[in-house]
KOLNU-592535 format. One record per residue: z, y, x of N, C-alpha, C, O, CB in turn. Coordinates in steps of 0.1 Angstrom, whole numbers, plus 5000, padded with zeros to 4 digits. Last residue first. Glycine has a CB too. Example, Ala and Ser with C-alpha at 12.3 -4.5 7.8 and 13.67 -1.06 7.14 Angstrom:
2
507149785128507149895137507950005129508050115134505749945141/507849435132507849555123507849675132508549675142509049555113/
//
This chain:
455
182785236893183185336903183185266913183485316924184385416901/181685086870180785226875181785296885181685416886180285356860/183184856857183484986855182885126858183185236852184184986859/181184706872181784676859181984816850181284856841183184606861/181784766898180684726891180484726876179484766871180584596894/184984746901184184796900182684806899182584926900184484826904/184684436896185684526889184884706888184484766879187484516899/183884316920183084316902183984376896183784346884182784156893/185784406937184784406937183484376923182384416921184884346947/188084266928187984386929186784476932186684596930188684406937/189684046909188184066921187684206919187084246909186583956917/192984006909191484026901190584056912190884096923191384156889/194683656914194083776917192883866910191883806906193683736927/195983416903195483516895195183646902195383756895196483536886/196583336928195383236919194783286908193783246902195883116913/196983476959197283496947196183396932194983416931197183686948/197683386994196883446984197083406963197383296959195383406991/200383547004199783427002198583466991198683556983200783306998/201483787015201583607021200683537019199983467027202583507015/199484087006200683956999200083807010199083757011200283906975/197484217019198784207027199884147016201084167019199184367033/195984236995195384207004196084157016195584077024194684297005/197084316972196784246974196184136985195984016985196484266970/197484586980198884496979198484406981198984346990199684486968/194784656977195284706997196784586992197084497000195984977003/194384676954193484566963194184606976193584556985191484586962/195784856945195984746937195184596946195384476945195284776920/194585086957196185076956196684946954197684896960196685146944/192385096949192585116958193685016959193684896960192685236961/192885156918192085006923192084976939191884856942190285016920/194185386923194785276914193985136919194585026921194485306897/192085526926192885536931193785386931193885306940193385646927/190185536903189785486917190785476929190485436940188785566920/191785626887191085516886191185466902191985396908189585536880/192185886894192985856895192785676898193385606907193585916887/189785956892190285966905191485886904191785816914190586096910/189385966861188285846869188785866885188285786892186185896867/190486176848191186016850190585926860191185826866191085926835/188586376841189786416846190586256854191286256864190686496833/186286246833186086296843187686356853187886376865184986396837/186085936818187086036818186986106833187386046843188685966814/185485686821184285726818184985876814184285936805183385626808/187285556836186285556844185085636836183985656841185885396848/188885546814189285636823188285626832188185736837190485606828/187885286799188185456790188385576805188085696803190285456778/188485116814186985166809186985256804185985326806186285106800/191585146816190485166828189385186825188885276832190185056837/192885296793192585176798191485216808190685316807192085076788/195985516791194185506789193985356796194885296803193085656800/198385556799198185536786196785446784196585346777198185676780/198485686822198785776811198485686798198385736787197885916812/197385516843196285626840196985686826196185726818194385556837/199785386844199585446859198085526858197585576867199685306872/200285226821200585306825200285426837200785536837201285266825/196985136808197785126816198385256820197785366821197185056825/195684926781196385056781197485036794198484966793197185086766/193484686790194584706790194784866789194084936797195184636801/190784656795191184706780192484706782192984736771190684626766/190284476824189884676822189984776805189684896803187684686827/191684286822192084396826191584526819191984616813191884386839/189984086808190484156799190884276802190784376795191284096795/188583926830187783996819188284116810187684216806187383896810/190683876844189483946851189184056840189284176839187983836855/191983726829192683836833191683936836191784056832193483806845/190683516830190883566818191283716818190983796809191783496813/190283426851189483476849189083516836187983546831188883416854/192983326856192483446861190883526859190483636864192683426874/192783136840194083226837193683346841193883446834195383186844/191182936859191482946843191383116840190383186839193382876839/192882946876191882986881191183036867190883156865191182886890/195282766870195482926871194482986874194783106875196282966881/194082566865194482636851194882746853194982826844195382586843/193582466892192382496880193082576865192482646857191482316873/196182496903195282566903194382576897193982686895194982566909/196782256885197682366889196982516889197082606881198282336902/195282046897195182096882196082186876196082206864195381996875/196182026921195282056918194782116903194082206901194781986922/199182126929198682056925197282086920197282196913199382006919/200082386957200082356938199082236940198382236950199282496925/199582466982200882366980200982326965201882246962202282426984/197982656980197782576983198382426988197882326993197382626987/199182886969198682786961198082676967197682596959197882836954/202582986982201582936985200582866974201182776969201982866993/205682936969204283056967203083046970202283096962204383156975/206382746984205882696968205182846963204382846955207482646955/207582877009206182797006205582746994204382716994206182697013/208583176996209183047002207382996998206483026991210882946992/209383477012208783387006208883257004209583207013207883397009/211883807019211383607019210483567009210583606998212583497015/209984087022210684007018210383877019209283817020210784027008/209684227054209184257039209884147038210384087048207484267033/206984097082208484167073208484167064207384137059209084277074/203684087083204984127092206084167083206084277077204684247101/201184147069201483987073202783987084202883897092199983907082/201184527074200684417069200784257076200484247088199384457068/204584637073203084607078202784477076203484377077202784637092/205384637037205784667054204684657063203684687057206784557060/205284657011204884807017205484807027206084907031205184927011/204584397002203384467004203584587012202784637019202684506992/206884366993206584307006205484337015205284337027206484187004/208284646979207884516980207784486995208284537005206584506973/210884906968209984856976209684696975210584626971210484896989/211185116947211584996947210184916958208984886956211784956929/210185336932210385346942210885216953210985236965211085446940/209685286904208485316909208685296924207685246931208085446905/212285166898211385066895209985096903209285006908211185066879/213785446895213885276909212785206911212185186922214885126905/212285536876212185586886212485456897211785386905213085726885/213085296851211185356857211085376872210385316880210585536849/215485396854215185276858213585286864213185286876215285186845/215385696846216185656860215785486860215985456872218085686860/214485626816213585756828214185686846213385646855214685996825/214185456796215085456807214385526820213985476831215585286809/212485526762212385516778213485556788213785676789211285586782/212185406735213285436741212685466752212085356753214285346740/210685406698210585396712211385486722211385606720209485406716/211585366665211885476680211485376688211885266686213585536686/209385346632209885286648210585426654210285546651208285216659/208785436611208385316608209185256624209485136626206485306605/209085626576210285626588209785496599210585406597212085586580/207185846561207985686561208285666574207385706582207285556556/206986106542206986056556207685906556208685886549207786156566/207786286521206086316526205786206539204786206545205786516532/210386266515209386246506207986216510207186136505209286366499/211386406538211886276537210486236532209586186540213186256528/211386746551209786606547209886476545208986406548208786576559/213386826554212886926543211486816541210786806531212587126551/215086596563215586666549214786726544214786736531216686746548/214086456579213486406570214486466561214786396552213086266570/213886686606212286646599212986596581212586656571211286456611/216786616605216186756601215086716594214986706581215786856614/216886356618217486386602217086516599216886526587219286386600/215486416638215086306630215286366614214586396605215986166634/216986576655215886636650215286536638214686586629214786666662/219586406654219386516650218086556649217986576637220086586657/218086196676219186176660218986316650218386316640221286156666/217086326696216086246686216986276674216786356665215786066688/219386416709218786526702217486476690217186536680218086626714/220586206712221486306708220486426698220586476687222286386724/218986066733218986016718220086096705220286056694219585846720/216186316746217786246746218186206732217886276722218986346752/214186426747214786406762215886366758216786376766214986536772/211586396718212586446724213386386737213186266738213386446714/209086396695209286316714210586466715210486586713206986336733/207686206669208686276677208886306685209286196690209386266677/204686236648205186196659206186306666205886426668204086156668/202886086622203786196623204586136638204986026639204786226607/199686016610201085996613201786076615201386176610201385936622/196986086599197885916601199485916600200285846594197585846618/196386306607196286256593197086146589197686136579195186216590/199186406630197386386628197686346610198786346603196286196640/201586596644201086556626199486566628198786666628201786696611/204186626665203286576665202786546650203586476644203286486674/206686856679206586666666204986726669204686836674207386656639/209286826702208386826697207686736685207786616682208086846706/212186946709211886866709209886906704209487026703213086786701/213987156721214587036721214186936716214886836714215587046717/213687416745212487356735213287246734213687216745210887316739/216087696743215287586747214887516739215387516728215687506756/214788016747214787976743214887796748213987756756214188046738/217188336761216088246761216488146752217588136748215688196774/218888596777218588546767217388466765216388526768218688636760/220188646802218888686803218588516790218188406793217988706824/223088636805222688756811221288776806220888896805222788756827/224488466774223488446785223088646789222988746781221888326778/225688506752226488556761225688566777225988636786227788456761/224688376731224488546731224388576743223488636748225588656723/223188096738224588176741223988306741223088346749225488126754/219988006733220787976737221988026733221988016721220487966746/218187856700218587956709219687936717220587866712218788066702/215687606701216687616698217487776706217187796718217287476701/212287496688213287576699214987606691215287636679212387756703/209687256684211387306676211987356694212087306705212687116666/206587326677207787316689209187346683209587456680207487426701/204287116667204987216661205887186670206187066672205287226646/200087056663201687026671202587176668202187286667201387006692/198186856653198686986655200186976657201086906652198387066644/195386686666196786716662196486806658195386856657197986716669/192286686676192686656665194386646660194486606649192086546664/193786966701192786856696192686776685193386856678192786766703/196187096687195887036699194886906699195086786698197187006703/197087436669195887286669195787236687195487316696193787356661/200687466659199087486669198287386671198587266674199287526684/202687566639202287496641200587556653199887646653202387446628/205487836652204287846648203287756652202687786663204087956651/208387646657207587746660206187746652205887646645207387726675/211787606641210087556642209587636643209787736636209387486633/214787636638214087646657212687576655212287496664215187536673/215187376616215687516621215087506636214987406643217587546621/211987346591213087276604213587456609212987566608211787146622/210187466572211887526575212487406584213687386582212987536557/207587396587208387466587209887546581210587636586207687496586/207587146575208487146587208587286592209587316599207987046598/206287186550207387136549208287186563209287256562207286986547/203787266563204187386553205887316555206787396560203387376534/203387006572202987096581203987256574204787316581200987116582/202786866550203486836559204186956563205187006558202986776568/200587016538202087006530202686976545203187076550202286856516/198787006558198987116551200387086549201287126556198087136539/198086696555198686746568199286936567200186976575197186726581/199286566531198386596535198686696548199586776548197686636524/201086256529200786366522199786436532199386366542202186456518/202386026540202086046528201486116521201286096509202686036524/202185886576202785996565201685946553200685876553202486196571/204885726596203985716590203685826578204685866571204085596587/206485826626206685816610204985816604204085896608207685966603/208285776649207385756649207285746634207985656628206985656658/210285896679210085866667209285876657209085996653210785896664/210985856712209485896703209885836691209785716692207885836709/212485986740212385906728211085976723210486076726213885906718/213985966772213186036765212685916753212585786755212086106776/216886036782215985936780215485956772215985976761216385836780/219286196802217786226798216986116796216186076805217086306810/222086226785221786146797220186186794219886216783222285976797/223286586780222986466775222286366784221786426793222286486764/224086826783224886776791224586576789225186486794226586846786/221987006773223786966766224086886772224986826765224086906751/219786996795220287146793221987116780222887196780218387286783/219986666805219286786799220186946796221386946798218786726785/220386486833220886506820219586666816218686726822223086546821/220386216858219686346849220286316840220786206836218186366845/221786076883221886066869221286216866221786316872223386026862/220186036918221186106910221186066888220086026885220786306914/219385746931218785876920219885906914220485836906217685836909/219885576963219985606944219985706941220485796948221285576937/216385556983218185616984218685596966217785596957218185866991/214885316995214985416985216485446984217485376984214185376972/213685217022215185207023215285327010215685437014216085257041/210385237019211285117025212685107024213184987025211185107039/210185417010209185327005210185207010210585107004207285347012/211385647019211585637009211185537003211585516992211285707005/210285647046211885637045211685587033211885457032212985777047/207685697042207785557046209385537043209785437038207285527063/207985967036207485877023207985737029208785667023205385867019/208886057058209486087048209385977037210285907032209086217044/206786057075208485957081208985957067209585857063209986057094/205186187066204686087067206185967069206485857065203386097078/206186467071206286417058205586237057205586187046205486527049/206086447098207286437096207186397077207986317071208086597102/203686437104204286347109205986337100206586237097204286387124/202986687093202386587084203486497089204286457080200786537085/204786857110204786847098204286757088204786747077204686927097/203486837135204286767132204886757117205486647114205086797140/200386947128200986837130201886747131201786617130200786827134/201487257123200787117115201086977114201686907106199787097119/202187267151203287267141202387187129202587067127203987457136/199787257165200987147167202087137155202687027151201787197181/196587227149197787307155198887237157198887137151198287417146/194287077141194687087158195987177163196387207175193287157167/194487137113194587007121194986987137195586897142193386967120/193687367115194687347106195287197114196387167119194087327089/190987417126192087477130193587497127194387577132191687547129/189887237107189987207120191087267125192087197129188887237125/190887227075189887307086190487227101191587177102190187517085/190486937054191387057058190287097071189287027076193287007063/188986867017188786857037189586987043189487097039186886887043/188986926997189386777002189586807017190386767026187886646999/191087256985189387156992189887006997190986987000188587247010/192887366984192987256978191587206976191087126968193687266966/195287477012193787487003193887366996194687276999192287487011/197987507029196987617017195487647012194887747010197187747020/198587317043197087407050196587547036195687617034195087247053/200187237027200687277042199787387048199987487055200687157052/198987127006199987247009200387287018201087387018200887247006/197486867021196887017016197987137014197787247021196086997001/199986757032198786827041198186977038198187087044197486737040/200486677000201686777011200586827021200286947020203186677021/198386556997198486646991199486716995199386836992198486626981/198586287014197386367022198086547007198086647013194886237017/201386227010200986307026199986377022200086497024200386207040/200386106986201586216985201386266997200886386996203286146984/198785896997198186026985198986136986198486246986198185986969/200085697009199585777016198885897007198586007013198785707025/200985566982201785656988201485726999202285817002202685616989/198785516973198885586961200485656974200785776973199085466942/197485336994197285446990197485546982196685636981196785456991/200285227016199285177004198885327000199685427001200285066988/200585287047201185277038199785237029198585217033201985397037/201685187083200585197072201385237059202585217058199585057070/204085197106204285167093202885257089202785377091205885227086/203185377135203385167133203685157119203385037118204985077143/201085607138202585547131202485437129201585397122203085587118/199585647170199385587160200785577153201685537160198685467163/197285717188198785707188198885707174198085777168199685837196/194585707198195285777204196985727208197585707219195085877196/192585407190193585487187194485547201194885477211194385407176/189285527198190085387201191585477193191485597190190285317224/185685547207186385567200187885457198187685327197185485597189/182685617228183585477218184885567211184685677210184585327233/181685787241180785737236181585627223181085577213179985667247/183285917261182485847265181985747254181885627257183085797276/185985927232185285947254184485867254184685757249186485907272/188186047213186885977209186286047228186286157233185886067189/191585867196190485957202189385917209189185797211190986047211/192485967169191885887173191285947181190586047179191385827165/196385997156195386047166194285947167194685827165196086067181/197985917124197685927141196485977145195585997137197685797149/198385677099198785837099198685847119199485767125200785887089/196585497078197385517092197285657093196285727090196885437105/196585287050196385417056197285437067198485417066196385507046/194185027038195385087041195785177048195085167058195785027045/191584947027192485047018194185107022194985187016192584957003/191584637042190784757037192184827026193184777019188884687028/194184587065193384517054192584667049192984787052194584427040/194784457103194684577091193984487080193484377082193784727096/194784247120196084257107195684387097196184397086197884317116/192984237136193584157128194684087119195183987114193484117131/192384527144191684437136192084317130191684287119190684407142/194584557162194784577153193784537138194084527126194984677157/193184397183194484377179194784387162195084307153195284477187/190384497191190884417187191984377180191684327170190884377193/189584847184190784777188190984617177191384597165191984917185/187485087180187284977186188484927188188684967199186584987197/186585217153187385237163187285087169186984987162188985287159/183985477138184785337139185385297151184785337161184085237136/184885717113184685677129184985527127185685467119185985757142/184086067095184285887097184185857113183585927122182885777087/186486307080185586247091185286067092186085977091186286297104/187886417058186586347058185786267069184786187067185786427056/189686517064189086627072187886537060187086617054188986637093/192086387053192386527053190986597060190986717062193786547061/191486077055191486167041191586327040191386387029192586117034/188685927076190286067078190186117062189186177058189786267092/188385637077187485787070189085867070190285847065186385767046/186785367097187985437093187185547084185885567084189085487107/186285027107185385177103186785237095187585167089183485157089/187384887133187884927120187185057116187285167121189584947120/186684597158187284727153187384757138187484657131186484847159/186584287164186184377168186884527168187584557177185184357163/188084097155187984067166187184217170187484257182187183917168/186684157116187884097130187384057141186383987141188883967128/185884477108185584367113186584297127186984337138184184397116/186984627078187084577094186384487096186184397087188284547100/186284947065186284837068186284767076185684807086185884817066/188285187058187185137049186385007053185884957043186085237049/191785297058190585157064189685107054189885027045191385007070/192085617062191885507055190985427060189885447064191485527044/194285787084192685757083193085607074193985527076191685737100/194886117086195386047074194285927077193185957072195286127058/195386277118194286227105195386157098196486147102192786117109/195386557140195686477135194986417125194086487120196486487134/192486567164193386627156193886547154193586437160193186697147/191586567199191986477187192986537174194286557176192686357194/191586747225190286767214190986657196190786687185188286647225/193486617239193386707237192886787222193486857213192886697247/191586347245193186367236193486467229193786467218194386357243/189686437262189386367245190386417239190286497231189386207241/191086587284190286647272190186597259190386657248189186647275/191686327293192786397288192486517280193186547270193586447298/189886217293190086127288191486227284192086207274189885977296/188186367314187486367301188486307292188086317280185986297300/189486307334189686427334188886447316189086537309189086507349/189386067345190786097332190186247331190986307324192986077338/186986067349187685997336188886017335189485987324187585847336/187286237374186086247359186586167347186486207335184586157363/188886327397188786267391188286207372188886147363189486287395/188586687397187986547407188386417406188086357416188386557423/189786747381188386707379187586647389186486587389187686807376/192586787381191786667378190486657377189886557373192086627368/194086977397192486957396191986837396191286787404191887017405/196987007386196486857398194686867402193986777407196786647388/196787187370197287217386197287077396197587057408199087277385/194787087349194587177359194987237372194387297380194487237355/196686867342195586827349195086957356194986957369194586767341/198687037331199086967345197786877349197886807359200586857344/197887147309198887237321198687127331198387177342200687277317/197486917293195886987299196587157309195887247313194487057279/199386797291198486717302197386817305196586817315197686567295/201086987278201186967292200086867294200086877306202586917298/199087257263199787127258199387097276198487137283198986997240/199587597268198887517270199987337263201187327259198587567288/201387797274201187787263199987667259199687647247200787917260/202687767298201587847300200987827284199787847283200487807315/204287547298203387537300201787587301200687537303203687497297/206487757293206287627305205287567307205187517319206987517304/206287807260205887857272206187787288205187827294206387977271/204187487253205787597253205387687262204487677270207387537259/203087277226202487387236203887467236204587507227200987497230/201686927216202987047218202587147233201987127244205086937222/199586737232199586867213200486947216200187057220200086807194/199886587248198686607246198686737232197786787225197986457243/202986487247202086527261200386637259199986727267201586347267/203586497222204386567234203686587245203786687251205386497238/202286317206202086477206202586537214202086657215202486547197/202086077220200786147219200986297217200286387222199986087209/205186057211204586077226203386137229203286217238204385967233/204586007186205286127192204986167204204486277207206486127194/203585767184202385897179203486017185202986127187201985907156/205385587195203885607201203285717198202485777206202785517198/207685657175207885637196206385637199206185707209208785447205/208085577153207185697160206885727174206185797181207685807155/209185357152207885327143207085487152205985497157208285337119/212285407157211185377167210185327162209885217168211485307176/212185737145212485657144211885567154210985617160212485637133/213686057159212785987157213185867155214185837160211985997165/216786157142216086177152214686107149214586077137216886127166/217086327109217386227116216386207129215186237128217386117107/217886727108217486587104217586487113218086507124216186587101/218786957117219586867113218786767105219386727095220686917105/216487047131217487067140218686927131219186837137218087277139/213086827123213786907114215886927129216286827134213986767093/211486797155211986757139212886817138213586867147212386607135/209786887170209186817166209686747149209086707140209186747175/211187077185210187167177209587047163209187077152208587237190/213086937193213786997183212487087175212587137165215187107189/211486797213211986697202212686797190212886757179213286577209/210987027230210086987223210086867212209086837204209286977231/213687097241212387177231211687077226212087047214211187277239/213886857254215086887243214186987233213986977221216686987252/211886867273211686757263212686787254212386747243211686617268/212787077286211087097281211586967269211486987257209287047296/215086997296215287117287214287127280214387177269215487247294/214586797316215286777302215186867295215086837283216586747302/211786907331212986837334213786817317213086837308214086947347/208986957344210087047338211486987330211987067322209387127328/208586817365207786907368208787057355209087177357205886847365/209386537361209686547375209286747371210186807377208486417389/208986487336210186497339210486497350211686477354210786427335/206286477338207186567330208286597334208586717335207486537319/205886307354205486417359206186507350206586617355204086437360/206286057339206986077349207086257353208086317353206285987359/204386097317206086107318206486157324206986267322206786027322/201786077329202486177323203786197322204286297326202186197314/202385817340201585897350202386027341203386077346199685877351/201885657315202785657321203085767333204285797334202685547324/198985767306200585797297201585747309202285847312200885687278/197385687327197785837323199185787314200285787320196285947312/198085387320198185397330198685587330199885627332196885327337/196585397289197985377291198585377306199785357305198285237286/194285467296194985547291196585547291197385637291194585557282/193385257309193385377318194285517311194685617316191885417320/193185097293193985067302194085177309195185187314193584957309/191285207275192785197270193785147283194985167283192885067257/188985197289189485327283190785307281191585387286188885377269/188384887291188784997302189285137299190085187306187585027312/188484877263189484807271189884927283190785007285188584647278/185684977260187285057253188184977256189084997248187485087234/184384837275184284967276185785047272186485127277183084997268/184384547261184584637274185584747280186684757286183684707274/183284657235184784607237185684617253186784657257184684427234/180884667243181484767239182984737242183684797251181184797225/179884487255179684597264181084697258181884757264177884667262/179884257234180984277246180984417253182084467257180684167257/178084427217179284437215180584427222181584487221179284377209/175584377235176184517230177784507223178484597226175184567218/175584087230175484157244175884287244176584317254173984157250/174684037206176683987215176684067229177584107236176983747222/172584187203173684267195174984167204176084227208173484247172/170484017220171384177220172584207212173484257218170384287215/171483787202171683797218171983917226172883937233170583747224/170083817180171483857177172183827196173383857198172283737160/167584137184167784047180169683967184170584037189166583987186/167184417161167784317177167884217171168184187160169284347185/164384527142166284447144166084437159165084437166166884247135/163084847147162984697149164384647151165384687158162184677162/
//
């Protein structure tokens, strides 16, 4: 039987309540803990336990971690001083907290809280945030006004949630979220960390301390990189050449046989191999007699369907040269029709190159000015950008996009290897959206998008 909606305001304040009083009481223990720390084992426990926490020559904590550290210092890090024990659950038993019942369950909860990756599956404002832990699976929904009104669906928090008396609230939390193509890099370091490549890490992986600081610490990592990207050394290739990778592109004339027969006398051509409708031929080059442990490097590759004939080499030193090779022993059999160039170290900035989208959400990040806004456009401004966007809508999903390899979204949603990534990507693309200033006139609807697409 529904409730009716008198019960349900009546159940909700209860709730909100409830995890009020939890949080006040928690933040009352966290202060309470300090103190006792540093009354009970003095600077030397916390010097341990900041050098267990991060790298001896890395950078100290930042202050984005000052809350989720603390959660681990009191409630996760185990020394001997503490009888191997994490100090709140050493020092509630020599205070016999149990004669006090709520904190005594409330330092247990903590206790009990692994760490998570948790993605925001949905909020409701004024209320809380249905969450899903990317490293265990687990779902919860959390009760915290506040943050209800800044989180956006698809954004990912790295912290403690912990779960007393029935409600659920954040433990401790990293103050920088990230978008999910860069909380993706954490959740697959996690998995290497835990040495499995199951979705879901074990429990006993999760509740260990060193674990834990280790996600923490790769979680500082990505955010460093997302927000202050350091400059990228210059690549070169095995001749000392800048590494920009090329594709020379020839139309053919003859029959893939002949071809194929021709490029065999290229110097350094390996033994042609069928790669799905291709066939593909590896030009190797030998190194220096003089090498201790003699080998081959690959300096380029060609590609021969019926249609065409395709180059891909790591540098315009070595295109030039493999070019003129192909067309001395296959001039005759091939027409010469384009190069495509790629600036590998631009791409790379370009990927790492932070927005506005990747500070917290409706906080920092770059200037805007109010002519961003559409609601400062003229009306017929907006009807033609509304226009525009529902041009976009329609067309997106035939675009060849880089970020599925090439493939268009309908093609990749129906690609058992591509369709994660998909779904990744749409993620990714509706969480920016969702934490840009202002709202966007060419936005796509993310929601008939998928529909559309079946994911």
């Amino acid at each position: 039987m529904t409730q009716p909606p008198e019960a349900l305001d009546f159940a909700r304040r209860q709730a909100i309540r409830k995890a009020d009083d939890a949080k006040q009481l928690d933040t009352l223990l966290a202060d309470v803990l300090r103190v006792e720390a540093d009354k009970l084992l003095g600077q030397a426990w916390l010097s341990g336990a900041l050098d267990a926490f991060t790298d001896a020559d890395g950078p100290p904590p930042a202050e984005e971690e000052f809350m989720i550290l603390s959660v681990w210092l009191m409630y996760h890090y185990r020394s001997p001083a503490t009888n191997g024990l994490p100090f709140a659950a050493w020092w509630a038993d020599r205070k016999r907290l149990y004669r006090e019942p709520a904190k005594a369950r409330l330092v247990q909860a903590h206790c009990n809280a692994s760490i998570g990756l948790w993605e925001v599956m949905r909020v409701e404002r004024g209320l809380g945030t249905h969450l899903r832990d990317l490293i265990s699976g687990e779902e919860v929904f959390v009760l915290d006004r506040s943050s209800s009104a800044t989180l956006e669906r698809w954004l990912v928090l790295c912290g403690y949630v912990v779960q007393v008396d029935g409600i659920a609230f954040f433990g401790g939390v990293h103050q920088q979220p990230l978008v999910p193509s860069d909380a993706d890099r954490v959740v697959k370091a996690a998995r290497k960390l835990a040495r499995t490549r199951r979705k879901a890490i074990g429990i006993e992986h999760r509740s260990h301390p060193e674990f834990q600081s280790a996600v923490i610490g790769c979680w500082r990592i990505v955010v460093e990189q997302v927000l202050s990207p350091r400059a990228l050394p210059t690549m070169h290739n095995t001749d000392g050449d800048l590494l920009e990778p090329q594709r020379d592109e020839f139309a053919v004339r003859a029959s893939v046989t002949d071809i194929l027969e021709a490029l065999a006398n290229v110097p350094g051509a390996q033994e042609a191999k069928r790669v799905g409708r291709a066939t593909e031929v590896v030009i190797m080059r030998p190194e220096r007699t003089d090498e201790m442990i003699p080998r081959g490097t690959v300096v380029g590759h060609i590609t021969v369907t019926t249609t065409r004939l395709r180059i891909d080499t790591n540098s315009v030193a070595r295109a030039d040269a493999l070019r003129a090779a192909v067309e001395h022993v296959a001039g005759a059999l091939l027409t010469w029709r384009a190069r495509v160039s790629e600036d590998i170290g631009a791409a790379l900035e370009e990927a790492r190159r932070p927005t506005a989208t990747t500070t917290p959400p409706r906080g920092g990040g770059l200037a805007f000015s109010s002519l961003d806004d559409p609601s400062t456009m003229p009306p017929e401004i907006r009807a033609h950008l509304a226009a525009m966007g529902e041009q976009e809508q329609v067309r997106w999903p035939d675009y060849p996009l880089p970020a599925l390899d090439g493939m268009t979204a309908r093609a990749a949603a129906r690609d058992q290897r591509m369709r994660p990534r998909l779904v990744l990507l749409l993620k990714d693309m509706e969480a920016r959206q969702a934490t840009a200033p202002f709202a966007n006139p060419l936005a796509l609807d993310f929601a008939r998008l998928r529909r559309e697409l079946g994911v």
